[in-house]
N, C-alpha and C positions, 0 to 999 in steps of 0.2 A: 733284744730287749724291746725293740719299737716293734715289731710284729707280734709280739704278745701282748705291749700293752693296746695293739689296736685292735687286738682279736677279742680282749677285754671288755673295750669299748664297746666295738657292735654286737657284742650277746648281750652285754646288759641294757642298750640302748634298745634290743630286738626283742629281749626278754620281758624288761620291766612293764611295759604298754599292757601287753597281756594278765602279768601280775595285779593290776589295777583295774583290770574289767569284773565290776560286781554282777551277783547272779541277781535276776529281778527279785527274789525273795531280800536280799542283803537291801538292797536298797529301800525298799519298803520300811523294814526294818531301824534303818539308819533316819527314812523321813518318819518313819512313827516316835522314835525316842528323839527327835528332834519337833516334835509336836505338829507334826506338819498330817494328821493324821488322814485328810483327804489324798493330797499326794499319793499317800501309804494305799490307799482303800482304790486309790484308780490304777494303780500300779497291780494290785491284787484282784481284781472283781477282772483286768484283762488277762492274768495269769488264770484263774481260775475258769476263765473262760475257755481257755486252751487245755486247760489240765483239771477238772476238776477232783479236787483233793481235801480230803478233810480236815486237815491243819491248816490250809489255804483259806479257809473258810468260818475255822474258828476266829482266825489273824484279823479276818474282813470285821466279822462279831464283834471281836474287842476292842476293836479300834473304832466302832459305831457308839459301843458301851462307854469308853471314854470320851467320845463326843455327846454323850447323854442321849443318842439318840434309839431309844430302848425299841422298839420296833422293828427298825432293822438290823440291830444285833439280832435281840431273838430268831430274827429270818436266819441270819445268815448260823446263830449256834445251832437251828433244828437242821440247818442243810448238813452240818459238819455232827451231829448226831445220827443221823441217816445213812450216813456213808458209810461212819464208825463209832460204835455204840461207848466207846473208850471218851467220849466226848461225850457222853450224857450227864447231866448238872445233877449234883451231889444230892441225895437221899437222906433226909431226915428222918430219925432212928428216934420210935417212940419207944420214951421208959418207961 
Protein backbone atom coordinates (compact mmCIF):
# COMPACT_ATOMS: atom_id res chain seq x y z
CA UNK A 1 0.00 0.00 0.00
CA UNK A 2 3.04 2.55 0.75
CA UNK A 3 4.65 1.78 -2.62
CA UNK A 4 1.57 2.85 -4.47
CA UNK A 5 0.73 5.48 -2.51
CA UNK A 6 4.33 6.86 -3.34
CA UNK A 7 4.33 5.93 -6.84
CA UNK A 8 1.18 8.12 -6.69
CA UNK A 9 2.98 10.76 -5.36
CA UNK A 10 5.65 11.25 -7.63
CA UNK A 11 3.51 11.10 -10.98
CA UNK A 12 1.43 13.49 -9.81
CA UNK A 13 4.09 15.72 -8.26
CA UNK A 14 6.22 14.94 -11.90
CA UNK A 15 2.97 15.36 -13.83
CA UNK A 16 1.15 18.23 -12.55
CA UNK A 17 4.36 21.02 -13.34
CA UNK A 18 3.78 20.19 -16.89
CA UNK A 19 -0.02 20.32 -16.65
CA UNK A 20 0.38 23.94 -15.67
CA UNK A 21 2.69 25.33 -18.34
CA UNK A 22 0.56 27.64 -20.70
CA UNK A 23 1.10 27.92 -24.42
CA UNK A 24 2.34 31.84 -25.05
CA UNK A 25 -1.07 32.23 -26.87
CA UNK A 26 -3.00 31.18 -23.37
CA UNK A 27 -1.33 33.42 -21.61
CA UNK A 28 -1.95 36.41 -23.80
CA UNK A 29 -5.25 35.53 -23.69
CA UNK A 30 -5.63 35.26 -19.97
CA UNK A 31 -3.43 38.92 -19.58
CA UNK A 32 -6.06 40.34 -22.23
CA UNK A 33 -9.27 39.26 -20.44
CA UNK A 34 -7.63 40.55 -17.43
CA UNK A 35 -7.10 43.99 -19.03
CA UNK A 36 -3.74 43.87 -18.98
CA UNK A 37 -3.85 44.42 -22.86
CA UNK A 38 0.05 45.55 -23.41
CA UNK A 39 1.23 42.34 -21.54
CA UNK A 40 -1.12 40.60 -24.09
CA UNK A 41 0.21 42.59 -27.35
CA UNK A 42 4.16 42.14 -26.16
CA UNK A 43 3.62 38.52 -25.58
CA UNK A 44 1.98 38.47 -29.11
CA UNK A 45 3.96 40.98 -31.50
CA UNK A 46 7.23 38.27 -30.03
CA UNK A 47 5.06 35.18 -31.04
CA UNK A 48 4.34 36.74 -34.11
CA UNK A 49 7.63 37.42 -34.54
CA UNK A 50 8.50 33.84 -34.56
CA UNK A 51 5.44 32.61 -36.22
CA UNK A 52 3.84 34.91 -38.23
CA UNK A 53 0.25 33.94 -38.47
CA UNK A 54 -3.01 35.51 -39.20
CA UNK A 55 -4.96 34.95 -35.96
CA UNK A 56 -1.79 36.14 -34.16
CA UNK A 57 -2.19 39.21 -35.79
CA UNK A 58 -5.87 39.86 -35.64
CA UNK A 59 -5.20 39.11 -31.38
CA UNK A 60 -2.32 42.01 -31.71
CA UNK A 61 -5.42 44.28 -33.82
CA UNK A 62 -7.98 43.85 -31.12
CA UNK A 63 -6.21 44.24 -28.30
CA UNK A 64 -4.75 47.90 -29.94
CA UNK A 65 -8.71 48.38 -30.79
CA UNK A 66 -9.65 48.15 -27.21
CA UNK A 67 -6.90 50.21 -26.28
CA UNK A 68 -8.36 52.87 -28.70
CA UNK A 69 -5.40 52.80 -30.23
CA UNK A 70 -6.96 52.74 -33.97
CA UNK A 71 -3.84 52.94 -36.17
CA UNK A 72 -2.14 50.16 -35.03
CA UNK A 73 -4.98 47.93 -35.05
CA UNK A 74 -5.80 48.70 -38.53
CA UNK A 75 -1.89 47.70 -39.09
CA UNK A 76 -1.96 44.89 -37.46
CA UNK A 77 -6.01 43.80 -38.96
CA UNK A 78 -4.44 44.63 -42.76
CA UNK A 79 -1.37 42.34 -41.85
CA UNK A 80 -3.90 39.43 -40.71
CA UNK A 81 -6.09 40.24 -43.99
CA UNK A 82 -3.06 39.74 -46.09
CA UNK A 83 -2.13 36.60 -44.89
CA UNK A 84 -5.76 35.40 -44.95
CA UNK A 85 -8.41 37.02 -46.75
CA UNK A 86 -11.02 35.16 -44.03
CA UNK A 87 -9.99 38.24 -42.02
CA UNK A 88 -11.17 40.91 -44.20
CA UNK A 89 -13.66 43.49 -42.32
CA UNK A 90 -17.39 43.06 -43.20
CA UNK A 91 -18.86 44.42 -46.52
CA UNK A 92 -21.74 46.55 -46.62
CA UNK A 93 -24.65 45.42 -48.87
CA UNK A 94 -26.37 48.30 -50.72
CA UNK A 95 -30.17 48.04 -51.02
Amino acid sequence: MKVAAMIFLIMFFTISPCLAQKTPMEKAYALYFQGKMQDAITIMEGEAEKNPDPKTFYFIGYAYYKMNKMELAREYFDKAYKAEAFYSPPVKENK
